[in-house]
N, C-alpha and C positions, 0 to 999 in steps of 0.2 A: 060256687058249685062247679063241680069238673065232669062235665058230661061228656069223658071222654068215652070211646069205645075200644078197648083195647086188644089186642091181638089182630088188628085190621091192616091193609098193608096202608090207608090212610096215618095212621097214628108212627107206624115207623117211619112214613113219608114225613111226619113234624119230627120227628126225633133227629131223623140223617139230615135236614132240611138247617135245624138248629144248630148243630155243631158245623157245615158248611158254613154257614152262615157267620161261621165263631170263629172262621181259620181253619180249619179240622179237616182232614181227609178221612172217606169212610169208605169201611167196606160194609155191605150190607148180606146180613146171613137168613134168609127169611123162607126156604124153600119147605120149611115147615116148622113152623113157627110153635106148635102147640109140642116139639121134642126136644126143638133147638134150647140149649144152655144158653145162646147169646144171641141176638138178634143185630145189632150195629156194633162194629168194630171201629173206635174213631182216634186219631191219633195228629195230635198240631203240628201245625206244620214245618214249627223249628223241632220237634222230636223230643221237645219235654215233657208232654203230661199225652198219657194213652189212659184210654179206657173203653172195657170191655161190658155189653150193655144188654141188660134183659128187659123186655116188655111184658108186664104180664095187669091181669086188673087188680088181684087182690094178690098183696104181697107177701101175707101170712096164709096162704093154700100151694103156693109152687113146692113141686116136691123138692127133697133135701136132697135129691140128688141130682137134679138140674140146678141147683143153688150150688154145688158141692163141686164141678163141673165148673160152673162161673169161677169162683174163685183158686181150681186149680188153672185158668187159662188165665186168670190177672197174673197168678205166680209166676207162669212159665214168658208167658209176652210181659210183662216189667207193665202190668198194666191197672189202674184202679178199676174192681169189676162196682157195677152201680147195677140197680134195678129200677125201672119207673114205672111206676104204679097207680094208682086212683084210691084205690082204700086198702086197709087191713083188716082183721076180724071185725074190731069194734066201730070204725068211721074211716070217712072219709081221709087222706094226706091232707094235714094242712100247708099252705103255702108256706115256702122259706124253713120248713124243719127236715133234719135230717132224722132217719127211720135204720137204726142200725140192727143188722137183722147176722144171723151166724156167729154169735160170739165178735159181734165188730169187723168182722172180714168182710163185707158185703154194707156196701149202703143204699138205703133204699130213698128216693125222693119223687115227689108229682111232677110233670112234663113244666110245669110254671115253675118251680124253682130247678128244674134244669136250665129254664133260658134264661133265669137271672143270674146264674151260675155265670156260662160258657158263652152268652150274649154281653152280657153286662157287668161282670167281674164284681155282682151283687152275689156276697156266701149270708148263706144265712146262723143265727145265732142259736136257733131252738133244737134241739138233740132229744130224741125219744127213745127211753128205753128202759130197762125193767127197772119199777122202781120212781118211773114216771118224765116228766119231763123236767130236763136239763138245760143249762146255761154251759159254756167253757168259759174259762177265766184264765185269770192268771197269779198264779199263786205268788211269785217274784213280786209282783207290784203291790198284791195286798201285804206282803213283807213290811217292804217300803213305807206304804201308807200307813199302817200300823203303829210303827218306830215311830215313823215322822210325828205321830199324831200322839206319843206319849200314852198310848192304848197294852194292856198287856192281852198275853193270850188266854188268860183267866176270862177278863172282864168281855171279851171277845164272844167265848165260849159261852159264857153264860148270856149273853146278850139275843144270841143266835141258837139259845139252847142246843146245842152242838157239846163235843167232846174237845177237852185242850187239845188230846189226841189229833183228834179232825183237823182242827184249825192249823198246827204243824204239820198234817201230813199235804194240806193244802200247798202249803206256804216252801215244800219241800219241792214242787214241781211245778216246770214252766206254765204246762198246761194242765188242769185239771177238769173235771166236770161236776156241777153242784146243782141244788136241788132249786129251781128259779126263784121258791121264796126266802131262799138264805144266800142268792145272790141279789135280788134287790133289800133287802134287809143291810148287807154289807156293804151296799152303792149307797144309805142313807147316812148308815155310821162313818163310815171311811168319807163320806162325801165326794165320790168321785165314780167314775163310769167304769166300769169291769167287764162288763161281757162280750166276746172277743169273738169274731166269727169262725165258722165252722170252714176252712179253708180245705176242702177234699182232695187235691193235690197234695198238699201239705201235711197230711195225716199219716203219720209213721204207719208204713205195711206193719201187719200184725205178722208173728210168724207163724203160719200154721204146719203143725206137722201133714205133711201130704203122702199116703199109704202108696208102696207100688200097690200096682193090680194085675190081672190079666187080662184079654180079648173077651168079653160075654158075646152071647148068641146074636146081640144086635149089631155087631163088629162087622162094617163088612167085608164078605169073602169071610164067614169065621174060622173056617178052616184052614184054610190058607193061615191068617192071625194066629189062629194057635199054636200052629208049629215054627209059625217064626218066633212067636214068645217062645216058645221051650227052648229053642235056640236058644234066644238071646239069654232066658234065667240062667241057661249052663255057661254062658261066658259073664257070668258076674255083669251084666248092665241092667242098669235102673230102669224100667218102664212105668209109665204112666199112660192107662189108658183111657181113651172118653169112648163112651157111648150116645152124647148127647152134644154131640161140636164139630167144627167143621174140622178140627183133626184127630187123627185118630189114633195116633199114640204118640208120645215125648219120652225122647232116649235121652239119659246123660250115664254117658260113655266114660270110666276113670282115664283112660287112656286118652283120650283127648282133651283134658282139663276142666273134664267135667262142662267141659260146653255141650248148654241143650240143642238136640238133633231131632227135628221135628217131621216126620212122616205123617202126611195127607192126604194116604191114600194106598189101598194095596188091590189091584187090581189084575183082573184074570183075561179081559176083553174091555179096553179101555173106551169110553165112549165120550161124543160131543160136549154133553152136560160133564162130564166130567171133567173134562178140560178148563172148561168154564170156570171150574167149582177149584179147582187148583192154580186156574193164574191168578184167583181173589185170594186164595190163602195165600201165593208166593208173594203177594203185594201186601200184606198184614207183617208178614215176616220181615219182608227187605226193608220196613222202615222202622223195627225197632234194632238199636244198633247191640252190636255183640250178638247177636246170637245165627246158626247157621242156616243153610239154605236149607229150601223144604225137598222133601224125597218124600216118594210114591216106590212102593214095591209094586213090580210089573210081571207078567208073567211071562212076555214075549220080548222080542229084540223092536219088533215094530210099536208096542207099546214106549218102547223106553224112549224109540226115538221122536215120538208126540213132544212128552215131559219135553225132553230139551228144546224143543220149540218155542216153551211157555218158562223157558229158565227155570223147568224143576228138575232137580237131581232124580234121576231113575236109578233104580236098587235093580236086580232079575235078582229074584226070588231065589234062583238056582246058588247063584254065588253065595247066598245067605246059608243055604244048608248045606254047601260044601265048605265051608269054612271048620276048619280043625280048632280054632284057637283065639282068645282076645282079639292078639295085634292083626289076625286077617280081619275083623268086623271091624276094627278102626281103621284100616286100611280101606275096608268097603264103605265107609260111613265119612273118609276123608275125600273122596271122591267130588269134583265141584265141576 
């Protein structure tokens, strides 16, 4: 049983605690936990595998748009977003299953099979999700075993009351996922072991269409945010904004090759905490590679020169609404 208590600053203290503990650097996002999209930002420390982490207790009640927010910050940081949880509507998480929640863009797992994970390079095999629980396999080798074994896909199909259909569309792809009584049914016929671990690194990004948007009322400075979005919609640049993460919009500029431009932060009268709150995101950013430095819109010349303190590009606001045209926002957005 998992009697954990979730939303506490104890339980992200075992979450940051674990992937430290795994090689991981982390940043921790927790300043309010009950709006934050993402709670631990953690990233290893040869700069292969990032992910982006929510805490929450039940993992079918978090709204779709704090989930919706997760997975647009895995997109934009090249990061797997995960959620860790304690139950779902119906029970408990069971240990070593993965809990695929969003159309498979978001995986959800219990604190125990995160540290067999990221501690012990134990993936687990069991996959839950509509339709019940699942195995992965591998469709290639039951090919193989198949043939070898003088077996057709008739006598297969009917063995496993399945579809010939099924058993080719199986046998068509590396990796598949089946229903756990028609993969130990195929580990007795085949005579051999199939079930292949759930390797979440490893899990092809799904691609999700991701909508622009605009500044809502929770934005802060929303006024200020709104007229720099109308800016920006009239020079043709992409925005994405969060309302629920520690940045607070992602530009990709045509003009500069479409590399993401990350601004965390627009501010009128910049303060301590805020500085704070900007050298953690400049540190989230600087270690995933390819992508630019972080900017803070500033209102003043004395705010801007903070940001460079803490290696974040400062924008003045001014420059943004005297801009006539594309090439001066890339100009203003090339600034390092």
């Amino acid at each position: 049983m998992h009697q954990l208590t979730l939303h506490t600053a104890k339980v992200v203290d075992q979450v940051e605690k674990t992937f430290q503990e795994s090689s991981f650097d982390t940043t921790r996002i927790v300043s309010a936990p009950k709006t934050n999209c993402c709670d631990v930002i953690a990233t290893s420390r040869d700069r292969s595998k990032s992910l982006v982490t929510k805490i929450v207790e039940n993992i079918d009640t978090t709204s779709k748009e704090l989930f919706t927010e997760l997975v647009l910050l895995g997109y934009f940081l090249r990061a797997t977003p995960i959620v860790i949880g304690s139950c779902n509507r119906r029970q408990e998480l069971e240990d070593n299953t993965i809990y695929f929640r969003m159309d498979g863009h978001i995986l959800a797992f219990n604190l125990s099979t995160l540290m067999q994970i990221v501690k012990h390079n134990i993936h687990p095999h069991k996959i839950a999700q509509r339709g019940g629980y699942m195995y992965q396999i591998d469709g290639e080798e039951i090919k193989n075993l198949r043939e070898n074994q003088n077996i057709s896909r008739k006598s297969l199909s009917e063995a496993l009351d399945i579809s010939v259909k099924t058993i080719a569309e199986y046998e068509r792809r590396k990796m598949v996922n089946s229903q756990i009584k028609h993969v130990e049914l195929l580990e007795k016929i085949l005579q051999s072991p199939l079930k292949q671990p759930v390797r979440i690194f490893d899990i092809p990004k799904k691609t999700k269409k991701i909508e622009q948007n605009r500044p809502s009322s929770q934005t802060n400075n929303s006024e200020i945010a709104y007229e720099i979005s109308d800016i920006l919609a009239d020079m043709d640049i992409f925005q994405f904004w969060t309302s629920n993460s520690p940045f607070d919009v992602f530009l990709v500029v045509p003009g500069m090759g479409n590399q993401v431009q990350v601004v965390s932060g627009i501010f009128s009268n910049i303060q301590k905490e805020d500085l704070e709150r900007l050298y953690k995101i400049a540190r989230i950013v600087n270690v995933r590679n390819k992508m630019g430095a972080v900017r803070a819109i500033v209102e003043d010349h004395d705010d801007a020169k903070q940001c460079k303190k803490i290696g974040v590009v400062p924008i003045e606001s001014k420059e943004l609404k005297e801009a006539k045209e594309p090439k001066e926002i890339v100009k203003i957005l090339s600034k390092q």
